[in-house]
C-alpha positions as CSV (number, residue, x, y, z in Angstrom):
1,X,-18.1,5.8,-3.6
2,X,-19.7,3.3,-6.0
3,X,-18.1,1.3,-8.3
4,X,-20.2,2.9,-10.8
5,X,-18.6,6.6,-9.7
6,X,-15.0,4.7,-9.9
7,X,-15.3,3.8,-13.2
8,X,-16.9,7.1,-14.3
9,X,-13.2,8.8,-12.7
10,X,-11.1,6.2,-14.6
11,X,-12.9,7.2,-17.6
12,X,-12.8,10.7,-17.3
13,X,-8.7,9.7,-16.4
14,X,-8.4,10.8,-13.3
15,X,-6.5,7.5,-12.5
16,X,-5.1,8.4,-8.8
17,X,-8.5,9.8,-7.7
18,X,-10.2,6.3,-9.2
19,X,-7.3,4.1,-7.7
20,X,-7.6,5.9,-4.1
21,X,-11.4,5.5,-4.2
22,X,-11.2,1.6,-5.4
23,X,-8.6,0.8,-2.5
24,X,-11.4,2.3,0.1
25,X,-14.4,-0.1,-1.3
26,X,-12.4,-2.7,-1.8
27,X,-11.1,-2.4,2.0
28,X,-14.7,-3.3,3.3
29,X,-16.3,-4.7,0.1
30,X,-14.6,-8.2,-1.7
31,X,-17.0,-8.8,-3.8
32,X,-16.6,-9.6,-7.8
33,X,-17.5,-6.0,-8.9
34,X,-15.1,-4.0,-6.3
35,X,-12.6,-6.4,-7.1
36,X,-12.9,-5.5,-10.4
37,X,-12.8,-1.9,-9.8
38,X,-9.8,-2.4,-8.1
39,X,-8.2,-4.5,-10.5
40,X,-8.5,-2.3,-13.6
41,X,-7.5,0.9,-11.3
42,X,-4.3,-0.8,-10.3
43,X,-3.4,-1.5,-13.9
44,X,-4.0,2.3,-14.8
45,X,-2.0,3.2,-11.7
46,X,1.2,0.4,-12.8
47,X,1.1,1.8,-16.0
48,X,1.5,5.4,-14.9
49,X,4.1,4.6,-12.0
50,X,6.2,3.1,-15.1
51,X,5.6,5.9,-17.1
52,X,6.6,8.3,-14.1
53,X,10.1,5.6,-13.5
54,X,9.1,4.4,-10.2
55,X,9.3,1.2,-10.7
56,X,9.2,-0.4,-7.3
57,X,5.5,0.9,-6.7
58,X,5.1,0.0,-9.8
59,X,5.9,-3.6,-8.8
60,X,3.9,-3.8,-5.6
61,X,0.9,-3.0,-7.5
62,X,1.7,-6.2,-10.2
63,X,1.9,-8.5,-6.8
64,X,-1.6,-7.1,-5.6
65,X,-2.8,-8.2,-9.1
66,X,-1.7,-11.4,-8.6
67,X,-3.3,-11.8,-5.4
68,X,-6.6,-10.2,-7.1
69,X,-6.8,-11.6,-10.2
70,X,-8.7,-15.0,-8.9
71,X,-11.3,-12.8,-7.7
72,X,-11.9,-10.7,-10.7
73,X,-14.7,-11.8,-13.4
74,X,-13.0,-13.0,-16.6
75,X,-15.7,-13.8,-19.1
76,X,-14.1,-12.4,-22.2
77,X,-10.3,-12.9,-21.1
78,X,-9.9,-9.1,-20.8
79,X,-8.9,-9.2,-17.6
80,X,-6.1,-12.4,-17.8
81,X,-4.2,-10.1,-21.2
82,X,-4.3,-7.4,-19.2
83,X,-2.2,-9.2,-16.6
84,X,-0.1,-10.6,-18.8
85,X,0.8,-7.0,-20.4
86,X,1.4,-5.5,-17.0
87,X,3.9,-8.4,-16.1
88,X,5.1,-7.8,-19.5
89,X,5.6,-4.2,-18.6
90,X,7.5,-5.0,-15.5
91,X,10.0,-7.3,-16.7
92,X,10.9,-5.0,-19.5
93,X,11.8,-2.5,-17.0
94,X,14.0,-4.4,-15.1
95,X,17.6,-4.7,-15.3
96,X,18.9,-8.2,-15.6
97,X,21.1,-7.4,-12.3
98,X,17.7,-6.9,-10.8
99,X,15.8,-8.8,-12.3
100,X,11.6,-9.3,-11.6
101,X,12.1,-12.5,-9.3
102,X,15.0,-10.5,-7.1
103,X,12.7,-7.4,-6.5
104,X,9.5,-9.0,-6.5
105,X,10.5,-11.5,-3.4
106,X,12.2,-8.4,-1.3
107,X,8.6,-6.4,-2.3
108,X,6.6,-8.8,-1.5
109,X,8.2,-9.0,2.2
110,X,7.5,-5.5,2.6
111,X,3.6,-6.4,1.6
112,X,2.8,-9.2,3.5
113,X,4.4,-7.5,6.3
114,X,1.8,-4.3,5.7
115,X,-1.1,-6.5,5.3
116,X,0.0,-8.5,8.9
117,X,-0.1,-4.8,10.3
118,X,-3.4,-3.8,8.7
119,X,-5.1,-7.0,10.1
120,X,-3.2,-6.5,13.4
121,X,-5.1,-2.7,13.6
122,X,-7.9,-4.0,12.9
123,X,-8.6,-7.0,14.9
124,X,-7.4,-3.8,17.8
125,X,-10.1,-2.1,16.9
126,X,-8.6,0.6,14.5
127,X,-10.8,1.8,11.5
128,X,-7.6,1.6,7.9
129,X,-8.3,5.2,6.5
130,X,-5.4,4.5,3.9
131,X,-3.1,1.6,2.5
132,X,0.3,3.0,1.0
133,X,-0.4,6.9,0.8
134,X,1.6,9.1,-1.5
135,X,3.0,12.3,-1.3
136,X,4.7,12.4,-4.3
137,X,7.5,10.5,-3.8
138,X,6.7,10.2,0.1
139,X,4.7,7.7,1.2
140,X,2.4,7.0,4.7
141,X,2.1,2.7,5.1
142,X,-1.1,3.0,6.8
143,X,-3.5,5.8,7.8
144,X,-6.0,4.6,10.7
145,X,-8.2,5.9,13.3
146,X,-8.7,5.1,16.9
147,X,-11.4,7.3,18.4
148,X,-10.3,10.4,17.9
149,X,-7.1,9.9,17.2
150,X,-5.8,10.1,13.4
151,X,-2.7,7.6,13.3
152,X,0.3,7.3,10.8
153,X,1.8,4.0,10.6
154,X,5.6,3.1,9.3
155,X,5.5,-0.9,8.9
156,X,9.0,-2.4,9.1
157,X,9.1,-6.0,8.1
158,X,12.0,-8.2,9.3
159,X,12.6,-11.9,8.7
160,X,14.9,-11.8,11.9
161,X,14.8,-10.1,15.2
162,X,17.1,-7.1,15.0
163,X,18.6,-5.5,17.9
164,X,18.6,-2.2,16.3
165,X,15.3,-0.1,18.4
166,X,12.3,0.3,15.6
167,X,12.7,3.7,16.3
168,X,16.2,4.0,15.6
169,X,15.4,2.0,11.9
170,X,13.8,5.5,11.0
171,X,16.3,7.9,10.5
172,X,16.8,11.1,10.1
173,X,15.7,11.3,6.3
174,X,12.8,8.9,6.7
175,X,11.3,11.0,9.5
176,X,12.0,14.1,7.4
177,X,9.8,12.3,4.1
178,X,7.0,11.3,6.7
179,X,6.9,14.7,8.7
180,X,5.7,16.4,5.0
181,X,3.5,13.7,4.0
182,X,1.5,14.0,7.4
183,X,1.7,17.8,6.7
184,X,0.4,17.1,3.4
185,X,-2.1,14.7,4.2
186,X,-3.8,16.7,7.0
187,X,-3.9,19.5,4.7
188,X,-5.4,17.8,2.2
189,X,-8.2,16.3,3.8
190,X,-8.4,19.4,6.2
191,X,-7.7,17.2,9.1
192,X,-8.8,18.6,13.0
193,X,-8.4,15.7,14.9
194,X,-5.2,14.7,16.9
195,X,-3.2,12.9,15.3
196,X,0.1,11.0,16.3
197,X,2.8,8.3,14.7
198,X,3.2,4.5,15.5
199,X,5.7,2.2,14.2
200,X,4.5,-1.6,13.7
201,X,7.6,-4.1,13.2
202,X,6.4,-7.6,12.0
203,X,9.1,-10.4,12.5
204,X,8.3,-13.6,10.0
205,X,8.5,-14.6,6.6
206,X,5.4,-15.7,4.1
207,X,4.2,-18.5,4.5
208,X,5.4,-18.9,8.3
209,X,2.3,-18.6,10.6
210,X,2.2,-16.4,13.8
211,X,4.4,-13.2,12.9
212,X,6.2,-11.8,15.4
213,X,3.9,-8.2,16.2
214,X,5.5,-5.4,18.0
215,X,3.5,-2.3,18.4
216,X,5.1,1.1,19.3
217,X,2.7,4.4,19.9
218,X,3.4,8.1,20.0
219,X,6.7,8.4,18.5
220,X,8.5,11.0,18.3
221,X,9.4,12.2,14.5
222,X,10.6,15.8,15.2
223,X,13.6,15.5,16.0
């Protein structure tokens, strides 16, 4: 999709479709106009997870402005007061036991640690069908392809080894939320292919080169 055609859905308010359709440009395409399509999405999308209470999603997207926002053309300062009224938004929703600081650092973990993943899959030759797919309140971390093969990824990000198994760390009601989002996401995009689930643990902090990358294939959720 163009970044004509993703404009034309955030217009017509069909701020999901537009977001989901910016993320996929902007995956293959940095340049200043997909960045701004992707910008101006993700605010529509903050302002709706704030609307909708879900306030930590809400939050990731505000740190992937940040990251964006150098990249985005500014000529009449739209772009900077639009930032400033999302991070406005954000701290107002906050509690002063938790406030933007404390959830922004633990969120940002969990980022970084996606992104390691992402450019992990790719460097192995995986094509990133999806970054941080929702189900309603379910969500997928990644969505790649390798040949054939359809896979679901569940990132877990760790500043310390743990000698709890990566598989173990998914329990019970975790597997539960990501069995019905894969249901829901083959469904949706009427999916034939095999498909199977990974877990990627990344061991690091930001900032700290060299992560720590331990990929696990093929396993087993259904139980």
């Amino acid at each position: 999709m163009t970044v004509k055609e993703i404009f034309a859905l955030r217009q017509y308010g069909q701020t999901s479709e537009a977001y989901e359709a910016a993320r996929q440009l902007y995956a293959t395409d940095k340049s200043p106009q997909s960045s701004s399509a992707m910008f101006w999405t993700a605010v529509d999308m903050l302002k709706a997870y704030i609307q909708e209470d879900r306030i930590e999603e809400a939050t990731k997207i505000m740190l992937a402005l940040e990251r964006l926002l150098p990249n985005v053309p500014d000529k009449d300062g739209w772009v900077s007061k639009a930032f400033e009224r999302c991070e406005q938004l954000i701290k107002k929703t906050h509690t002063k036991k938790a406030g933007y600081d404390e959830v922004s650092e633990h969120t940002q973990m969990g980022i970084w640690g996606e992104e390691v993943a992402a450019e992990y899959l790719q460097d192995q030759g995986y094509h990133l069908l999806e970054r941080d797919w929702h189900s309603g309140h379910r969500d997928i971390d990644i969505i790649a392809q390798q040949g054939e093969v359809i896979v679901f990824v569940e990132v877990k990000t760790r500043r310390y080894s743990d000698i709890i198994p990566p598989e173990q760390a998914v329990d019970w009601k975790k597997r539960r939320n990501l069995r019905q989002a894969i249901n829901h996401y083959v469904k949706y995009k009427r999916i034939d292919n095999p498909i199977r689930f990974d877990i990627i643990t990344v061991v690091g902090s930001l900032g700290v080169p060299h992560p720590v990358i331990n990929h696990i294939e093929d396993v087993n959720i259904m139980t």
